[in-house]
N, C-alpha and C positions, 0 to 999 in steps of 0.2 A: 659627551658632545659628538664624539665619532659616530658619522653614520654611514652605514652599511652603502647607497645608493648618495654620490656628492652632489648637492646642486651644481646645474651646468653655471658654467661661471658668467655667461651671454645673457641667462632669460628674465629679462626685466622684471623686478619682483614688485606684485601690486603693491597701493594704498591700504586698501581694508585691510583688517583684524582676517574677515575673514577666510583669504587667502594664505591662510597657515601653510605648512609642508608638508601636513598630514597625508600618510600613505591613501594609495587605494583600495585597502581589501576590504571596506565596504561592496556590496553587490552592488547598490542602490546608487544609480550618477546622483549626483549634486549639482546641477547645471545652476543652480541659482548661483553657485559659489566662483564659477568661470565665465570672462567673457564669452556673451553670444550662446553661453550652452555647451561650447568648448574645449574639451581640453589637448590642446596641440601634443601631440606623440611624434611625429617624425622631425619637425623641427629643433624638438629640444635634442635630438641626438647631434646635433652640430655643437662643436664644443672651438668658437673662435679664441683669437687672443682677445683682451680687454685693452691691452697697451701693446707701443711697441717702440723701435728706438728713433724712428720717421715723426713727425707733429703728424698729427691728423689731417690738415690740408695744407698745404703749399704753396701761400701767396706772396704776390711782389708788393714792391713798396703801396700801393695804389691798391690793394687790397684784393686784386686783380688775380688773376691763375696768372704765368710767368709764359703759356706756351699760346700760340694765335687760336680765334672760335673756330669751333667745325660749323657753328653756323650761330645767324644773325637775324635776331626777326626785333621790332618797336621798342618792345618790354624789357627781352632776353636776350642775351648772349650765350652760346654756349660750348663747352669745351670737354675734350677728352676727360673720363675718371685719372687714366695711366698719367703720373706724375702731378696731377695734382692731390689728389686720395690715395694716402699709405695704404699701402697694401692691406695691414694688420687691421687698419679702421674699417676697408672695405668691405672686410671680412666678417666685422663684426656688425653694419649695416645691414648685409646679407642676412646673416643668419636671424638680427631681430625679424625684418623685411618677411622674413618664411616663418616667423613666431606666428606675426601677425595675418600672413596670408594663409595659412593655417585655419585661423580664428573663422576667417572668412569666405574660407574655401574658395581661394583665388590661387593659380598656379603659382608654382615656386619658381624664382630666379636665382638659378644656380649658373656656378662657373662649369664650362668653361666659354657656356652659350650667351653668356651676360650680356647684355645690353644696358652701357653704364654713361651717362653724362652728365655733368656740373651746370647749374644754370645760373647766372647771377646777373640776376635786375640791374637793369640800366634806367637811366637818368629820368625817364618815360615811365618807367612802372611803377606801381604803387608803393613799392617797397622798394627802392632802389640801392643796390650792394647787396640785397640776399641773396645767401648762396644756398642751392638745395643742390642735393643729389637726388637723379632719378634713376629709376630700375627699369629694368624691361627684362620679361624671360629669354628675350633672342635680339639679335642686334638688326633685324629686319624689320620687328615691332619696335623698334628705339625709332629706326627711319622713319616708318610709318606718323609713328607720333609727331617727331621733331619736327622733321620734312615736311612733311604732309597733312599735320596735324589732324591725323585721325586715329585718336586714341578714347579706344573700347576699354582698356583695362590700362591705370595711371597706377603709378606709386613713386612715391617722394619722400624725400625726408628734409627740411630745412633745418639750417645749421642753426641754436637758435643764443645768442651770448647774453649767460646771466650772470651779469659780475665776471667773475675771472673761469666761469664755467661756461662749456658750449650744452647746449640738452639738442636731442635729437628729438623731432616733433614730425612725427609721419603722419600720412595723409594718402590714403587707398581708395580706389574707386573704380567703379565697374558699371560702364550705363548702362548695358544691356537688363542689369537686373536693380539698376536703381540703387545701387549700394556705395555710401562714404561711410569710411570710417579712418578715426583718429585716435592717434596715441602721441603720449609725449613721454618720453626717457629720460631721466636728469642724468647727469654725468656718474654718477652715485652708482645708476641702473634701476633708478625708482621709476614704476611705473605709474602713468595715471591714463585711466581708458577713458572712452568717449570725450576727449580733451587736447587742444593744442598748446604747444610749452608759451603758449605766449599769455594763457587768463591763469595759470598757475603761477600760487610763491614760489 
């Protein structure tokens, strides 16, 4: 059972059969067998925590972040990542977050340029109480978005409660090139591509 190279303990491991662990040292890609044609190399070198001794989000009684929004628009509320998203969880956000942008060759968001806020629907939107975490690779493209609402390049993950499990359900977009795309994560680290955690068992 020992193997020489461990799986990263962060990378979402697909559905299919035929996403084995099978080495590379065929010549020959296999794109059939990877998202998109894919296979992410810089991102699997991040090796976050899976747990840690913090819960994963920080909420008050009302289901609420416990610290005031940094801003306020119909739908959404929104508030600082710091203190309400452990550290440990953010970490492991990220590093899926750059699995995925990988996949799609969209930039990475990395520390220590992050651009990180919490959004959670208000009484107005269509899903009122979701909370999602969004990304940005720099906190002037966070403004941009939030503020300003001119975002080229989205990434999100909504918190999503199955039973006594959260799944993380990201959601990537890029309009300059016309490109969505989704994934959903169970708590497990099961992956399912082209899918949000909400039409999965």
């Amino acid at each position: 059972m020992a193997q020489d190279k461990p799986e990263p303990r962060y990378k979402p491991y697909p559905v299919k059969k035929s996403e084995g662990s099978a080495s590379s040292e065929k010549s020959e890609p296999e794109p059939a067998k990877q998202p998109f044609g894919v296979t992410p190399s810089k991102a699997l070198q991040a090796r976050p925590p899976t747990s840690g001794k913090e819960p994963m989000v920080t909420l008050g009684p009302k289901n609420l972040p416990m610290t005031e929004p940094v801003h306020e628009t119909l739908k959404l509320n929104y508030y600082e990542c710091r203190g309400v998203i452990a550290p440990w969880f953010l970490e492991l956000l990220v590093a899926e977050m750059n699995y995925f942008n990988e996949l799609v060759e969209l930039p990475f968001v990395n520390f220590p340029n992050l651009g990180c806020v919490v959004s959670v629907g208000t009484e107005k939107s269509l899903t009122p109480g979701r909370i999602s975490v969004q990304l940005f690779s720099s906190v002037r493209l966070m403004n941009d978005c939030v503020r300003d609402e001119r975002c080229t390049v989205f990434r999100s993950v909504n918190l999503v409660q199955r039973g006594n499990a959260i799944y993380r359900s990201y959601f990537l977009s890029d309009m300059s090139r016309k490109l969505i795309a989704q994934h959903c994560v169970t708590d497990k680290g099961k992956h399912y591509s082209d899918t949000t955690c909400y039409t999965i068992d």
